[in-house]
PDB file of N, CA, C, O and CB in Angstrom:
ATOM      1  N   UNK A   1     -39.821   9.673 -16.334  1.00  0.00           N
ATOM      2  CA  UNK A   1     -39.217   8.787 -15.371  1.00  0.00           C
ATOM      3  C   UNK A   1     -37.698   8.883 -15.423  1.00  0.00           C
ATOM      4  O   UNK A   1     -36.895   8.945 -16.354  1.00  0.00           O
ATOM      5  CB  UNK A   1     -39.667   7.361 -15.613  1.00  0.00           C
ATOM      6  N   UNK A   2     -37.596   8.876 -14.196  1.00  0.00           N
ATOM      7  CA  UNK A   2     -35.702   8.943 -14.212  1.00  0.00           C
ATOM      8  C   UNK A   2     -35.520   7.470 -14.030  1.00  0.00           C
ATOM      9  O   UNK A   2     -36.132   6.670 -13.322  1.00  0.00           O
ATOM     10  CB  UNK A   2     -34.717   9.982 -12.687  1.00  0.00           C
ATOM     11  N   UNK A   3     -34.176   7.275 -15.135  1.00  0.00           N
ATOM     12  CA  UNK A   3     -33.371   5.738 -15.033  1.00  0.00           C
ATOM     13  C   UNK A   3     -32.540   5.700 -13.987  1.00  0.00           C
ATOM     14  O   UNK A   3     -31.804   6.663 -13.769  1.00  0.00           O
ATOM     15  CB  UNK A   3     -32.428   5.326 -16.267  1.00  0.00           C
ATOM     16  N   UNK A   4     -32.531   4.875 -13.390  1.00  0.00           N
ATOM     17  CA  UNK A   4     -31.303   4.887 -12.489  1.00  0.00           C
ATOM     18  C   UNK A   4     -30.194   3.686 -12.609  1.00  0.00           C
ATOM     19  O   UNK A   4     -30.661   2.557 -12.759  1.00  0.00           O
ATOM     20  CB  UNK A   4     -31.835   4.875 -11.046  1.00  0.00           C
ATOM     21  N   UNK A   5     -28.899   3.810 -12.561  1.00  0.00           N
ATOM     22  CA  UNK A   5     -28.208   3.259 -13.774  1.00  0.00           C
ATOM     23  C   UNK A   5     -27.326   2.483 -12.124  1.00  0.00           C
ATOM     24  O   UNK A   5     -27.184   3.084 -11.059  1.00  0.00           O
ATOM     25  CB  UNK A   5     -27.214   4.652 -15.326  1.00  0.00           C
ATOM     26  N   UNK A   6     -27.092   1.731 -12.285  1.00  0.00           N
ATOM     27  CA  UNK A   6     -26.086   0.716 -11.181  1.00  0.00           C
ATOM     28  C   UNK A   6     -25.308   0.849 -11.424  1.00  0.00           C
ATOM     29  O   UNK A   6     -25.079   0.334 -12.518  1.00  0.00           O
ATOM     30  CB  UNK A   6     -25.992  -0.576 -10.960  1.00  0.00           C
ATOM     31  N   UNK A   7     -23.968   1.690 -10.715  1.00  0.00           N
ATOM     32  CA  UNK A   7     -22.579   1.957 -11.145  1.00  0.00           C
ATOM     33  C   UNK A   7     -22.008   1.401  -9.313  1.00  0.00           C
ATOM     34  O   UNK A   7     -22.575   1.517  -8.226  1.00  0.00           O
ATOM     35  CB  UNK A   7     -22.245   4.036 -11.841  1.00  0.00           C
ATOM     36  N   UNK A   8     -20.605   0.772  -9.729  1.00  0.00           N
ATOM     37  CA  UNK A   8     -20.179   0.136  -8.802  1.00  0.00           C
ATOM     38  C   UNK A   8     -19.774   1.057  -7.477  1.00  0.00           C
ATOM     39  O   UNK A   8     -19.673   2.114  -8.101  1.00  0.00           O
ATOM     40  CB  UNK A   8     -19.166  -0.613  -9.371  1.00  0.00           C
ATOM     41  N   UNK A   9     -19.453   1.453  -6.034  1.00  0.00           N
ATOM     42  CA  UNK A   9     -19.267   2.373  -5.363  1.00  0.00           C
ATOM     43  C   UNK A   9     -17.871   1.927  -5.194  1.00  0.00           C
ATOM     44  O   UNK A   9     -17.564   0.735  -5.204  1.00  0.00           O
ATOM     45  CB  UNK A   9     -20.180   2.609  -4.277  1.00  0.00           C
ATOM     46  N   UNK A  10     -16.844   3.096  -5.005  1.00  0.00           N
ATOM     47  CA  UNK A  10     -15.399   2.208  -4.344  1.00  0.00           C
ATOM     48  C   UNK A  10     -14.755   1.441  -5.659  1.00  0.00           C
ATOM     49  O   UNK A  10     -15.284   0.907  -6.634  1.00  0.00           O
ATOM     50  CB  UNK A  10     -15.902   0.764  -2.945  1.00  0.00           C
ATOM     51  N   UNK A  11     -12.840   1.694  -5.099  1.00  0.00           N
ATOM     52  CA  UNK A  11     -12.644   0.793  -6.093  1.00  0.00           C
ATOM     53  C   UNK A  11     -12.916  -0.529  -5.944  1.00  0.00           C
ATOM     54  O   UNK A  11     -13.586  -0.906  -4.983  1.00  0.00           O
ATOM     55  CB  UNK A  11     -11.541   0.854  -6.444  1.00  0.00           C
ATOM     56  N   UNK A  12     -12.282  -1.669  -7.164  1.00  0.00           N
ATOM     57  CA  UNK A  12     -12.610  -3.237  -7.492  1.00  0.00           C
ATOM     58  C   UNK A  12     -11.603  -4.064  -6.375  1.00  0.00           C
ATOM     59  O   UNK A  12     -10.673  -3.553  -5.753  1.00  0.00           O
ATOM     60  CB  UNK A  12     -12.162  -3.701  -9.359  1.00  0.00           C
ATOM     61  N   UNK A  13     -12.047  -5.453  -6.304  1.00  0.00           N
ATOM     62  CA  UNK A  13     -10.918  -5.630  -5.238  1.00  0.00           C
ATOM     63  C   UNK A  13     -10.030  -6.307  -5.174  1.00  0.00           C
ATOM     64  O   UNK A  13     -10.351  -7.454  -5.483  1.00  0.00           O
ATOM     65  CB  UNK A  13     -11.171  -5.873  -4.314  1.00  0.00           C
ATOM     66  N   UNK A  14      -8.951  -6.201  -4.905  1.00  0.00           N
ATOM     67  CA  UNK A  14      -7.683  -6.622  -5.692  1.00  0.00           C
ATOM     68  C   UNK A  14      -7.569  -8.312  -5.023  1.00  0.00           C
ATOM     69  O   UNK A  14      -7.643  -8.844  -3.915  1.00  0.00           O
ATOM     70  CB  UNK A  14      -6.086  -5.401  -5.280  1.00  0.00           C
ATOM     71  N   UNK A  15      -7.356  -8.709  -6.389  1.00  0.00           N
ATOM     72  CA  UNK A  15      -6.908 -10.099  -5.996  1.00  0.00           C
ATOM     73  C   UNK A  15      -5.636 -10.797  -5.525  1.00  0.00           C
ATOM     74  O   UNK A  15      -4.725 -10.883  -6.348  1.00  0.00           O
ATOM     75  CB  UNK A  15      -7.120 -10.679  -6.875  1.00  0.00           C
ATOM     76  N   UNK A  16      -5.472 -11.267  -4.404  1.00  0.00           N
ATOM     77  CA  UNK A  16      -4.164 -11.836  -3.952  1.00  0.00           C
ATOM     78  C   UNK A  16      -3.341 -13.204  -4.499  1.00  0.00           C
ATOM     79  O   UNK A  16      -3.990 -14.249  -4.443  1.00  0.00           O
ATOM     80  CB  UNK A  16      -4.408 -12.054  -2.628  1.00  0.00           C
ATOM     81  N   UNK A  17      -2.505 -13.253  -4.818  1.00  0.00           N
ATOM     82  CA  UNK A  17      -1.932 -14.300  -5.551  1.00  0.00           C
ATOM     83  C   UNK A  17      -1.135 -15.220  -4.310  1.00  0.00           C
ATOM     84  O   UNK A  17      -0.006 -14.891  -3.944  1.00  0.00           O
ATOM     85  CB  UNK A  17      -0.887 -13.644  -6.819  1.00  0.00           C
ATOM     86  N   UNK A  18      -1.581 -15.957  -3.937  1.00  0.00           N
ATOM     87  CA  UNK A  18      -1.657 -16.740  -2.706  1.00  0.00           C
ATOM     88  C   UNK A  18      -0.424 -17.856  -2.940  1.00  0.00           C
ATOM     89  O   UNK A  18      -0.004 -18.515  -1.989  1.00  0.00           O
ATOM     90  CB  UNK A  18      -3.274 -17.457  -2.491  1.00  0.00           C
ATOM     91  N   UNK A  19      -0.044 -17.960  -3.895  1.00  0.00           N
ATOM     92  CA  UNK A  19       1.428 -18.995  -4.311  1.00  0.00           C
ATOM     93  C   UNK A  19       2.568 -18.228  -4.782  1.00  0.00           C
ATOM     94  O   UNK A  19       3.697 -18.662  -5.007  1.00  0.00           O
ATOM     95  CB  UNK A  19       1.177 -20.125  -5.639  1.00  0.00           C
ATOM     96  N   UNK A  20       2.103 -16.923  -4.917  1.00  0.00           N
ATOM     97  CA  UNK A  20       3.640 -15.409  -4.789  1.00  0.00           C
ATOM     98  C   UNK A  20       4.066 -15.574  -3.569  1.00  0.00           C
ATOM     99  O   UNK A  20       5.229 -15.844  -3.267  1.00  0.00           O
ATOM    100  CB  UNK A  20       3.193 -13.399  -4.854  1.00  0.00           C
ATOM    101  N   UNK A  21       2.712 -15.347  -2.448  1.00  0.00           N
ATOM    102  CA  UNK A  21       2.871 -15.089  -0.857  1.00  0.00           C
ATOM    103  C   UNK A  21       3.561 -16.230  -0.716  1.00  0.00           C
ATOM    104  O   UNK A  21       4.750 -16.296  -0.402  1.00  0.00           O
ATOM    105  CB  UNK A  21       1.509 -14.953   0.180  1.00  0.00           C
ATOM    106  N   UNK A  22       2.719 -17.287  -0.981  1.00  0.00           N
ATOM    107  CA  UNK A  22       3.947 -18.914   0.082  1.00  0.00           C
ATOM    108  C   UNK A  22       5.358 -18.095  -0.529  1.00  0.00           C
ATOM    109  O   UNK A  22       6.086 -17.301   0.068  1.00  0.00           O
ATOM    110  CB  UNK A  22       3.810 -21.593  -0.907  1.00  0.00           C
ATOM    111  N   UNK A  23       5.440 -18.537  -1.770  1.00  0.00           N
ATOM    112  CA  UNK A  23       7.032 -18.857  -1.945  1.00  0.00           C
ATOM    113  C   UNK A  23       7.853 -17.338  -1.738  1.00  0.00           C
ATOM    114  O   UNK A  23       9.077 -17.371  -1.864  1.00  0.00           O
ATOM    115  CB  UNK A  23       7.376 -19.585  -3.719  1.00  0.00           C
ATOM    116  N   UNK A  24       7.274 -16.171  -1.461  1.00  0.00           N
ATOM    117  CA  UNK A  24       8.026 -15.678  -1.300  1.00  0.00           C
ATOM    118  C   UNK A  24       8.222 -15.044   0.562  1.00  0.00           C
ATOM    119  O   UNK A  24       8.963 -14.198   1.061  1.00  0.00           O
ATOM    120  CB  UNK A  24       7.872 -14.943  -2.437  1.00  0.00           C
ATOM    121  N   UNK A  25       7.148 -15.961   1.144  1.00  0.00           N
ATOM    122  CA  UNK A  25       7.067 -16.067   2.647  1.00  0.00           C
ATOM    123  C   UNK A  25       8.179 -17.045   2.740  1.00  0.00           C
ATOM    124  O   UNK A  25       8.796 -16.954   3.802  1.00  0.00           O
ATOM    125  CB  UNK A  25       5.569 -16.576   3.335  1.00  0.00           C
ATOM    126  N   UNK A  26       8.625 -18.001   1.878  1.00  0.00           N
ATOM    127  CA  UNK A  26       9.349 -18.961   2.034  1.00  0.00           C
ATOM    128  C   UNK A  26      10.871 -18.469   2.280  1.00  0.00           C
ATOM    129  O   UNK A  26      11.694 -18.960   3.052  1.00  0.00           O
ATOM    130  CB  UNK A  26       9.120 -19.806   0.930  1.00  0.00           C
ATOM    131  N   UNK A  27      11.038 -17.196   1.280  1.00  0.00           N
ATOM    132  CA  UNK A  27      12.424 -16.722   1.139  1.00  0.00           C
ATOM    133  C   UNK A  27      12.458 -15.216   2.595  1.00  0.00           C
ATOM    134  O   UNK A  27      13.196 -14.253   2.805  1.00  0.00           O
ATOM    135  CB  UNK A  27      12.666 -16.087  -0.935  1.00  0.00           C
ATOM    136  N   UNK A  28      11.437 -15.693   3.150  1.00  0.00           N
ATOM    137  CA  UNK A  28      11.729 -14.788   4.529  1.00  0.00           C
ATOM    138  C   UNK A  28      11.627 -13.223   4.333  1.00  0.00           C
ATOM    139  O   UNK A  28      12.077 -12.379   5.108  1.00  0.00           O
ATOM    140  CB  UNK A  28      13.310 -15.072   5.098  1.00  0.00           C
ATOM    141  N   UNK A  29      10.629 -12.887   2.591  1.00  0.00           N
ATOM    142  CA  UNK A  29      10.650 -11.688   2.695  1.00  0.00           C
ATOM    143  C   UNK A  29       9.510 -10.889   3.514  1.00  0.00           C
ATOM    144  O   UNK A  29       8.288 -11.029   3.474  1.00  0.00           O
ATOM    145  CB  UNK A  29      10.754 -11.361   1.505  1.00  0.00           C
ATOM    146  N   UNK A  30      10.079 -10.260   4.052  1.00  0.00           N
ATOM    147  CA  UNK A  30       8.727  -9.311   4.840  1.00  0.00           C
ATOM    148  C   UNK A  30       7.105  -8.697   4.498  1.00  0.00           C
ATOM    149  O   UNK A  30       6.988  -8.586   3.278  1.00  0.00           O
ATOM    150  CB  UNK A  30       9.308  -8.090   5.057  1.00  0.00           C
ATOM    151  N   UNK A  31       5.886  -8.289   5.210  1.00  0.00           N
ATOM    152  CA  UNK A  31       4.487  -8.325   4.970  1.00  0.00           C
ATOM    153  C   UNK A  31       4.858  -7.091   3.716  1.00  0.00           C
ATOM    154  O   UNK A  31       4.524  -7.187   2.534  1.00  0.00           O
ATOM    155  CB  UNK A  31       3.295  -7.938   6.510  1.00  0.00           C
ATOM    156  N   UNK A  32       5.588  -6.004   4.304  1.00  0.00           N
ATOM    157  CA  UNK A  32       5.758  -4.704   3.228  1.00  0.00           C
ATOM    158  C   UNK A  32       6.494  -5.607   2.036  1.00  0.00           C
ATOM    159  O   UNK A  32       5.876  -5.798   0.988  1.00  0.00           O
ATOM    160  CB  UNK A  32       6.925  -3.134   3.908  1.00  0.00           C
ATOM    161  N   UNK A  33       7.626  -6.075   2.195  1.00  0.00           N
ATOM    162  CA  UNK A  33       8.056  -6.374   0.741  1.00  0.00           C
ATOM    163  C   UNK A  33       7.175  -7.303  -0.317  1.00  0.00           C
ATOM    164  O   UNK A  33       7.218  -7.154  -1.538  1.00  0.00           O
ATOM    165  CB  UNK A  33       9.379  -7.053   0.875  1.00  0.00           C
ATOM    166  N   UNK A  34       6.232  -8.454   0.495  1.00  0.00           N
ATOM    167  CA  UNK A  34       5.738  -9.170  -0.300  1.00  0.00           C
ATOM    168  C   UNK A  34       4.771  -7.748  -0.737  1.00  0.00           C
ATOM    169  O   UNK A  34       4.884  -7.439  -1.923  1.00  0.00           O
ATOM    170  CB  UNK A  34       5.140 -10.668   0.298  1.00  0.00           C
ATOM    171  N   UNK A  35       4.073  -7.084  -0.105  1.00  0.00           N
ATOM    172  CA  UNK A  35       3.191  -6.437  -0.550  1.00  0.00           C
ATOM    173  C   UNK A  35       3.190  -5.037  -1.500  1.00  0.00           C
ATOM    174  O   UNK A  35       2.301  -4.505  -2.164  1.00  0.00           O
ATOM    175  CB  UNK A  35       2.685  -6.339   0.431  1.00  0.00           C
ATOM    176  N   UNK A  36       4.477  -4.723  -1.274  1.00  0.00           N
ATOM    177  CA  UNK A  36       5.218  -4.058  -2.527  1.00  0.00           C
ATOM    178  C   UNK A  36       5.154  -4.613  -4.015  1.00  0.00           C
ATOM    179  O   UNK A  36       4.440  -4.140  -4.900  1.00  0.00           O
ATOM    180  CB  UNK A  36       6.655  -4.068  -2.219  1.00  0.00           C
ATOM    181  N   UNK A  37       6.070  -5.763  -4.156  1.00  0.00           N
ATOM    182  CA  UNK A  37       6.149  -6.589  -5.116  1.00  0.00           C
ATOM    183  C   UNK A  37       5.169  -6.793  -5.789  1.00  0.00           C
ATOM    184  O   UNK A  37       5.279  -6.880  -7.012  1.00  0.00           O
ATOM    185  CB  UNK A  37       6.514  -7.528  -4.816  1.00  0.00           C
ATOM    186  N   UNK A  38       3.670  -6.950  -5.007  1.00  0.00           N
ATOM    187  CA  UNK A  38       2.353  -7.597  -6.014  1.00  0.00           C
ATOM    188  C   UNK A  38       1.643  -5.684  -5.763  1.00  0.00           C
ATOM    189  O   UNK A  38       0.439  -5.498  -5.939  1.00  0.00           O
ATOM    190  CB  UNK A  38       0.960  -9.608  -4.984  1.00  0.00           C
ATOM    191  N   UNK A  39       2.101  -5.093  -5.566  1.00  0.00           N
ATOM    192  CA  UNK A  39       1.316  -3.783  -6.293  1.00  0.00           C
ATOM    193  C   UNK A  39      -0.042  -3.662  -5.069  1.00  0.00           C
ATOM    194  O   UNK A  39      -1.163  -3.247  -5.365  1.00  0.00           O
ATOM    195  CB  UNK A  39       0.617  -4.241  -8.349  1.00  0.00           C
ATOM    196  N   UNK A  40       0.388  -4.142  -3.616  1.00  0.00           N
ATOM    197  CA  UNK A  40      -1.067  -3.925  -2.821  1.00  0.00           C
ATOM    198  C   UNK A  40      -0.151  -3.264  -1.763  1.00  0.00           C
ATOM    199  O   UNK A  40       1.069  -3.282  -1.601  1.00  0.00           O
ATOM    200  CB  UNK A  40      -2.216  -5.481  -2.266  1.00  0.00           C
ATOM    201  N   UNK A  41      -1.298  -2.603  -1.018  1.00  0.00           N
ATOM    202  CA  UNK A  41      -1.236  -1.888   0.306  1.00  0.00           C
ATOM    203  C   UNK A  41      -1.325  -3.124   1.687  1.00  0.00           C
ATOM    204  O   UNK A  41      -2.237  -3.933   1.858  1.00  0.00           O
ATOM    205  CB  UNK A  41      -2.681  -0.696   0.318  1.00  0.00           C
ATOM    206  N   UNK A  42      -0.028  -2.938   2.582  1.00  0.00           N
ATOM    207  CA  UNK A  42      -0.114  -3.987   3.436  1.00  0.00           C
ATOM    208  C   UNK A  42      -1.491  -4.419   4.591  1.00  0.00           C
ATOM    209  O   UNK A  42      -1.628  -5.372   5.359  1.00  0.00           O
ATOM    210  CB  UNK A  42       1.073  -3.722   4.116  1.00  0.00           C
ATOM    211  N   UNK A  43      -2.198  -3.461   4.337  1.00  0.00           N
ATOM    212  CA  UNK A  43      -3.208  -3.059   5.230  1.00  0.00           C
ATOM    213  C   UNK A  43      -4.314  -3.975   4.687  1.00  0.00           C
ATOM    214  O   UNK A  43      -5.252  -4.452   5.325  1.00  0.00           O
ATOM    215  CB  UNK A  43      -3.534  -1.440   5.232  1.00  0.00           C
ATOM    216  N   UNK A  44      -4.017  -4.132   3.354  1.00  0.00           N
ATOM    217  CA  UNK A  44      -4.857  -5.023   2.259  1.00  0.00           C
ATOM    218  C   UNK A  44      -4.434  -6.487   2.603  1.00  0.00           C
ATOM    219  O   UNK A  44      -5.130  -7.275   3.243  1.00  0.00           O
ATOM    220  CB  UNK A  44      -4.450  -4.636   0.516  1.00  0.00           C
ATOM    221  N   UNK A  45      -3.310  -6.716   2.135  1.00  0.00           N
ATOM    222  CA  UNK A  45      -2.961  -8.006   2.839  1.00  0.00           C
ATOM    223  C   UNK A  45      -3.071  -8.814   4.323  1.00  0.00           C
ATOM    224  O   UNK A  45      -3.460  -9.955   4.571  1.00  0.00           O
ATOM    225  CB  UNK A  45      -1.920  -7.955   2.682  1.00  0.00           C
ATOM    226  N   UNK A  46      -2.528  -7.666   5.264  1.00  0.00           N
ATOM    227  CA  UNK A  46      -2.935  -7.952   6.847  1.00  0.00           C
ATOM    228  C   UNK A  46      -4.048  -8.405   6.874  1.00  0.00           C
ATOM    229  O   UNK A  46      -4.021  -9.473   7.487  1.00  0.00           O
ATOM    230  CB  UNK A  46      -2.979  -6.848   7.809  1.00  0.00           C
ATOM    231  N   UNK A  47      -5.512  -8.036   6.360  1.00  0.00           N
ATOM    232  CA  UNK A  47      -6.647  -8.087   6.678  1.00  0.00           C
ATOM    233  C   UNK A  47      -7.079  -9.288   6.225  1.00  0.00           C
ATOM    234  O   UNK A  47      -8.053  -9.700   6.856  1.00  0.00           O
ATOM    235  CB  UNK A  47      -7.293  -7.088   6.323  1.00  0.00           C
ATOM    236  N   UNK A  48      -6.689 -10.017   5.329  1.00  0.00           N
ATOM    237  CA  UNK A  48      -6.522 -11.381   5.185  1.00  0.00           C
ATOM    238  C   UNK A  48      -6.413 -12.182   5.725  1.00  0.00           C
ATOM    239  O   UNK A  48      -5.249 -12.349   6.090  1.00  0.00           O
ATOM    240  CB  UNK A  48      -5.990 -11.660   4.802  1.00  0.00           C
ATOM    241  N   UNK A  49      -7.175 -12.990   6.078  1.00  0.00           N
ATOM    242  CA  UNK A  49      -6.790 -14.326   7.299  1.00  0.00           C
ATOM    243  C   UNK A  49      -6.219 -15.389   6.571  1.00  0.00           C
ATOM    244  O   UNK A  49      -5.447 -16.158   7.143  1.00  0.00           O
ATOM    245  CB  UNK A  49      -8.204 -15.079   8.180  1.00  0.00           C
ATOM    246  N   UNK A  50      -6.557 -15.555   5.156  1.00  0.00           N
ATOM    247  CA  UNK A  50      -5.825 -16.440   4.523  1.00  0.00           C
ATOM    248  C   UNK A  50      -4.345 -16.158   4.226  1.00  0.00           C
ATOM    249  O   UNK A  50      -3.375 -16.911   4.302  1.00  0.00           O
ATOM    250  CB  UNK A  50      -6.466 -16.677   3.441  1.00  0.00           C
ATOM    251  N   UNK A  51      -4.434 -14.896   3.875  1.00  0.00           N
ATOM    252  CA  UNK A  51      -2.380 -14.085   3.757  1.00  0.00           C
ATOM    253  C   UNK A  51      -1.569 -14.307   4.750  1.00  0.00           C
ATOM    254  O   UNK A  51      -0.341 -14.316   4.670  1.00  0.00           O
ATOM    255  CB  UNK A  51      -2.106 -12.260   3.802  1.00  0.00           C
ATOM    256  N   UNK A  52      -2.599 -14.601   6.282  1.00  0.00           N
ATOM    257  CA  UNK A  52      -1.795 -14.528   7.420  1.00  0.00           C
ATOM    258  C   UNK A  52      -1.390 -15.820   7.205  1.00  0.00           C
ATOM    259  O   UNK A  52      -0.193 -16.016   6.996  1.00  0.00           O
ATOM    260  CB  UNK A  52      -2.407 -14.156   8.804  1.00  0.00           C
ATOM    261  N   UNK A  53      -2.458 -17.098   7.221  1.00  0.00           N
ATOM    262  CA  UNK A  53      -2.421 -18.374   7.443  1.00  0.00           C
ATOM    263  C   UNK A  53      -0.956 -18.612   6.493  1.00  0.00           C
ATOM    264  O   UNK A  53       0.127 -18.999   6.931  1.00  0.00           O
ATOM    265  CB  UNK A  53      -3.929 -19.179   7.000  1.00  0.00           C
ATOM    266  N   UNK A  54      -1.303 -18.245   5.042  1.00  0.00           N
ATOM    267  CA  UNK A  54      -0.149 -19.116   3.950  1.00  0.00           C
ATOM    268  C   UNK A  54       1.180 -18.280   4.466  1.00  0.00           C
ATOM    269  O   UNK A  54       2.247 -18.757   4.080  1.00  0.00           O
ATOM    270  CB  UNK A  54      -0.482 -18.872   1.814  1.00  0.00           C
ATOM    271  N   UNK A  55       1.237 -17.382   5.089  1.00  0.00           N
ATOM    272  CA  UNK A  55       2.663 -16.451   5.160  1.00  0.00           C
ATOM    273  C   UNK A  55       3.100 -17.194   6.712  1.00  0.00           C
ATOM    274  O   UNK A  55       4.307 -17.250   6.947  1.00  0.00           O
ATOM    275  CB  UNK A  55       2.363 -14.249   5.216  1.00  0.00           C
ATOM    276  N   UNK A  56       2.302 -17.660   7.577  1.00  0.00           N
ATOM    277  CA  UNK A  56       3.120 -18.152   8.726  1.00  0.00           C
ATOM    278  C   UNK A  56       3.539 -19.487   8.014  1.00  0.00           C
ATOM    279  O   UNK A  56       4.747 -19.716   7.950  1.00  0.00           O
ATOM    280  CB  UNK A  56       2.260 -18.330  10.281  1.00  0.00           C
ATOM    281  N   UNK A  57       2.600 -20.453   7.435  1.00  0.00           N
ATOM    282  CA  UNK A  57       3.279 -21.640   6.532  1.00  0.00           C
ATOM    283  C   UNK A  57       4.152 -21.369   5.755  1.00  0.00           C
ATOM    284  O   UNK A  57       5.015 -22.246   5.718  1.00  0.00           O
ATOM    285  CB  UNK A  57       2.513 -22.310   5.728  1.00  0.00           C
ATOM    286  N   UNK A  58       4.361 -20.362   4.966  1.00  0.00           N
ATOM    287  CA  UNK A  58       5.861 -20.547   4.212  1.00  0.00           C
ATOM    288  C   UNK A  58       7.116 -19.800   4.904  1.00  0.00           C
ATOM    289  O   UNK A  58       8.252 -20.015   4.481  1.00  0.00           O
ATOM    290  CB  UNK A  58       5.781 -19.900   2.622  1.00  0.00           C
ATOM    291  N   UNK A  59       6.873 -18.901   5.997  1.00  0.00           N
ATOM    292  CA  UNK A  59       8.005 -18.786   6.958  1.00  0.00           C
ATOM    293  C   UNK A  59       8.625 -20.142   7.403  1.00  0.00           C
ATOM    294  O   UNK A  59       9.741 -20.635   7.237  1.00  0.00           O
ATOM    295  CB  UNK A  59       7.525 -18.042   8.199  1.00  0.00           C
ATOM    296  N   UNK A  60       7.539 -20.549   8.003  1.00  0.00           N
ATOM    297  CA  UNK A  60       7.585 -21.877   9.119  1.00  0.00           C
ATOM    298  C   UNK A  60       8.258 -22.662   7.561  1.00  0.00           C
ATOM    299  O   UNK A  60       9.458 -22.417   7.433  1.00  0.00           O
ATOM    300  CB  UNK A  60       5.532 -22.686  10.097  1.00  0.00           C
ATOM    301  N   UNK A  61       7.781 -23.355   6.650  1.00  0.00           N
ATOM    302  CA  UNK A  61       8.760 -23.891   5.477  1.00  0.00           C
ATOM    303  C   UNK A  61      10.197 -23.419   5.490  1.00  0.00           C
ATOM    304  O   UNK A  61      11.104 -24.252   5.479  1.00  0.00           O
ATOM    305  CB  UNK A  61       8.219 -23.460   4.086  1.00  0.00           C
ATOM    306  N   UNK A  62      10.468 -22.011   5.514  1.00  0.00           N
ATOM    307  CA  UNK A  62      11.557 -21.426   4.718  1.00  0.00           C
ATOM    308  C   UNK A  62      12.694 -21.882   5.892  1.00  0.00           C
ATOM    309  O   UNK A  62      13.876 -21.795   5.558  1.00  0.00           O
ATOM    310  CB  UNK A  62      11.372 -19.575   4.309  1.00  0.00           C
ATOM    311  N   UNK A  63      12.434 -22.274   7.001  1.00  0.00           N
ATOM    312  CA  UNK A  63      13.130 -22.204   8.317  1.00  0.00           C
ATOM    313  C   UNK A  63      13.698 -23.501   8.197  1.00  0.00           C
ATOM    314  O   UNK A  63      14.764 -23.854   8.701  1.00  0.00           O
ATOM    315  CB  UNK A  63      12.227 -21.947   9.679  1.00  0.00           C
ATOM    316  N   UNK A  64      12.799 -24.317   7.384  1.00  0.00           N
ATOM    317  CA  UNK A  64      12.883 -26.125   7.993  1.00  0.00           C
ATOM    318  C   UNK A  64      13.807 -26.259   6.888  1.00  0.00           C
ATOM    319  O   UNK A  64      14.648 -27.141   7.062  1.00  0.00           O
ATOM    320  CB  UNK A  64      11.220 -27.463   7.970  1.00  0.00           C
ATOM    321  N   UNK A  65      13.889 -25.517   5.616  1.00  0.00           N
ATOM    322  CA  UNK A  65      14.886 -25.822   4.362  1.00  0.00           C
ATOM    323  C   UNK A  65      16.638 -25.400   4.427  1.00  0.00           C
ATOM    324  O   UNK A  65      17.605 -25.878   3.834  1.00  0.00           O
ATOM    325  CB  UNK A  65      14.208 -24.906   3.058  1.00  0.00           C
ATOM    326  N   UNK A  66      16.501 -24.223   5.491  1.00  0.00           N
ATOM    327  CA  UNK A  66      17.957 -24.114   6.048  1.00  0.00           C
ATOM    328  C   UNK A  66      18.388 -25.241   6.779  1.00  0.00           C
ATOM    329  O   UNK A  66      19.518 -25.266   7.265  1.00  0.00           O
ATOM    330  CB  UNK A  66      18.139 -22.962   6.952  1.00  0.00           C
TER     331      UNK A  66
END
């Protein structure tokens, strides 16, 4: 009998740090720079509906503190 062994397909999936994004959506830095900084591909982040949601809230913040 052959074993057949469960190995994962694709890489693991990267976790977003969702209070980097506010505060640094806050300081008006851009989708590439936040997504530089935490080591992801913006394509990774875009696809996020939550990255979108917290990054228009801490723009929209960063605006009201000037």
């Amino acid at each position: 009998m052959v074993k057949i062994i469960n190995k994962p397909i694709g890489r693991p999936n990267q976790e977003v740090d969702y209070a980097e994004v506010y505060k640094l959506s806050m300081l008006h830095c851009t989708v590439s720079e936040i997504a530089t900084s935490m080591g992801l591909n913006e394509k990774t982040l875009a696809a996020s509906f939550d990255f979108q949601e917290i990054y228009k809230k801490g723009t929209d913040d960063g605006k009201k503190s000037l």
